[in-house]
C-alpha angles and dihedrals in degrees: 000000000000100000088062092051086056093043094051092048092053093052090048096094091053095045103113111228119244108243114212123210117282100012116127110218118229112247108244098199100055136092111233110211109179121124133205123215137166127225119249119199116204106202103183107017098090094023094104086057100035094050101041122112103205090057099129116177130189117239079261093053095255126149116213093251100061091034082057083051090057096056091080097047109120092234113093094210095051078049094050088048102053087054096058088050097046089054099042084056109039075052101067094032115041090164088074098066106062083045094051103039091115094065091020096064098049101042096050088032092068093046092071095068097049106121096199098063121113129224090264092058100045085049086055089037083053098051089039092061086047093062090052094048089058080084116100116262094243086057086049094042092089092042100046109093099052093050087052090053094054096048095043090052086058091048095055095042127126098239118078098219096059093049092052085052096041094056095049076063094047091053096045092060089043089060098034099039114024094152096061091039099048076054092052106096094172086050088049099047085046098055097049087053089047086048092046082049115048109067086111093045125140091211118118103277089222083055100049092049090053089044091052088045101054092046088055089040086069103068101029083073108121083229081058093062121065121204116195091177110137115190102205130168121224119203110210097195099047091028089220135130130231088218147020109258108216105198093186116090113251106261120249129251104242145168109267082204098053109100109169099220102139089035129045124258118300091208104137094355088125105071102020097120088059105038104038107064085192096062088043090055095047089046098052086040090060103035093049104070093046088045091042088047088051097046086056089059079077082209105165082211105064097038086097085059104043081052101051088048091059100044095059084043089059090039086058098054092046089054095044097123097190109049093114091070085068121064100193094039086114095054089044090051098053087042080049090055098031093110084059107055095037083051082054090057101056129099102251096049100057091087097053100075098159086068088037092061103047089052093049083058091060089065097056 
């Protein structure tokens, strides 16, 4: 009996199996690979994102914040990319911009000195800024002197692309923020070195002249120039005054918020072009041999802004309110504007009396 219980189970694995009508046999000797999952639903996990209202992405599904990530990445092209995002967001959404400097400034600041960046992207680089520079100038205040860091590094670079760049940046604060920048000494100081320094330059002599004039706009504000001049009246028989004579300066406005840590104090950087003779005399010394090399070009175009130039120049000397502390500030001025008058002697010029004009008025 037990022997045929062992003998059948041994013959179990041989026995062939009855197939009934209609079943469909398993394959043995194939791999089933289909796999059976259930679907979760997650009801509140992505509802703050999903629900909010300021959530602004890029055409690449980038927030701001990662595309401003990717402006530091070491690829150009990532670089390029992050550019066209931040753009097309900060687009259509300008709020955005006075909410995010502090990560905005940074971020766009660093991208003027890269030496490895083509004309297209400095043309989206440069829309981009002006985007940034449609905030008010007491938002940008604490951001100001970083982003001018940035933009005078690239205008004292070595290559010449980033300095022509740097100095259509340069030009663009001067004319959207000329408050910050007339309290800006290390901009000021900058731009006087770039001036000295620029009669071999490969700019485009028209920008470079607008550049020149807004910087001197600046300060020929009338804002720009303090008088501290009291007319009072004294009695000597009754040994009395018509007025209080207050011997202390008016105080500045300023912005409780503005501490000058990555620049040097702006403490008298306002005025600095009309109550210091020796930065006027550097300054003229610097700007009359490019203006006098520019005036020999003899280019009809250009004669408005050579003009213009001189006139502020001149502006500059008649509301000088401290010449009288320097002896010789007469001699250094006409040394200052010697390249001047010896281009008004010369040949070319003569037909060009609109230039010749405005040159005759700095001798006066």
């Amino acid at each position: 009996m037990g022997s045929k219980k062992k003998k059948a189970q041994k013959n179990a694995a041989f026995k062939k199996t009855k197939l009934k009508v209609g079943k469909i046999l398993k394959k043995t000797n194939t791999t089933d690979a289909t796999v059976e999952s259930r679907k979760v639903v997650l009801l509140t996990q992505l509802e703050e994102q999903t629900g909010s209202t300021t959530a602004v992405y890029s055409y690449r599904g980038l927030s701001l914040d990662n595309l401003c990530q990717q402006l530091g990445h070491y690829s150009k092209s990532v670089r390029k990319n992050a550019i066209v995002g931040a753009k097309q967001i900060l687009t259509s959404a300008p709020h955005l911009i006075e909410a995010h400097l502090r990560t905005i400034i940074p971020s766009f600041a660093r991208l003027i000195s890269m030496t490895d960046t083509d004309s297209a992207t400095h043309s989206q680089l440069k829309s981009l800024l002006e985007l940034v520079c449609t905030v008010p100038p007491m938002s940008m205040s604490p951001h100001f002197p970083l982003f001018v860091a940035h933009s005078l590094r690239g205008l004292t670079h070595s290559h010449e692309s980033v300095r022509t760049f740097a100095l259509t940046v340069v030009h663009l604060l001067l004319e959207t923020y000329p408050a910050l920048c007339r309290d800006s000494t290390d901009l000021f100081q900058t731009i006087i070195h770039f001036v000295s320094t620029s009669r071999k330059t490969n700019h485009s002599t028209k920008i470079l002249l607008d550049f020149i004039t807004s910087f001197l706009k600046i300060y020929d504000e009338e804002c720009a120039v303090v008088s501290h001049c009291i007319e009072v009246r004294l009695s000597t028989e009754e040994g009395t005054l018509s007025k209080r004579i207050d011997m202390c300066p008016p105080a500045k406005l300023m912005d409780p918020f503005d501490f000058p840590v990555l620049t040097t104090s702006n403490a008298g950087a306002s005025s600095s072009l009309f109550t210091s003779p020796e930065t006027l005399l550097n300054l003229t010394q610097a700007l009359s041999p490019l203006v006098a090399r520019v005036a020999l070009e003899n280019d009809r175009n250009l004669t408005e802004h050579i003009v213009r130039l001189i006139d502020l120049m001149k502006r500059g000397v008649e509301r000088q309110p401290n010449k009288f502390m320097m002896t010789d500030f007469d001699e250094r001025y006409a040394s200052a504007c010697d390249p001047l008058l010896k281009a008004a002697r010369i040949h070319s010029l003569k037909d060009n009396k609109k230039v010749l004009a405005a040159i005759a008025t700095l001798s006066q």
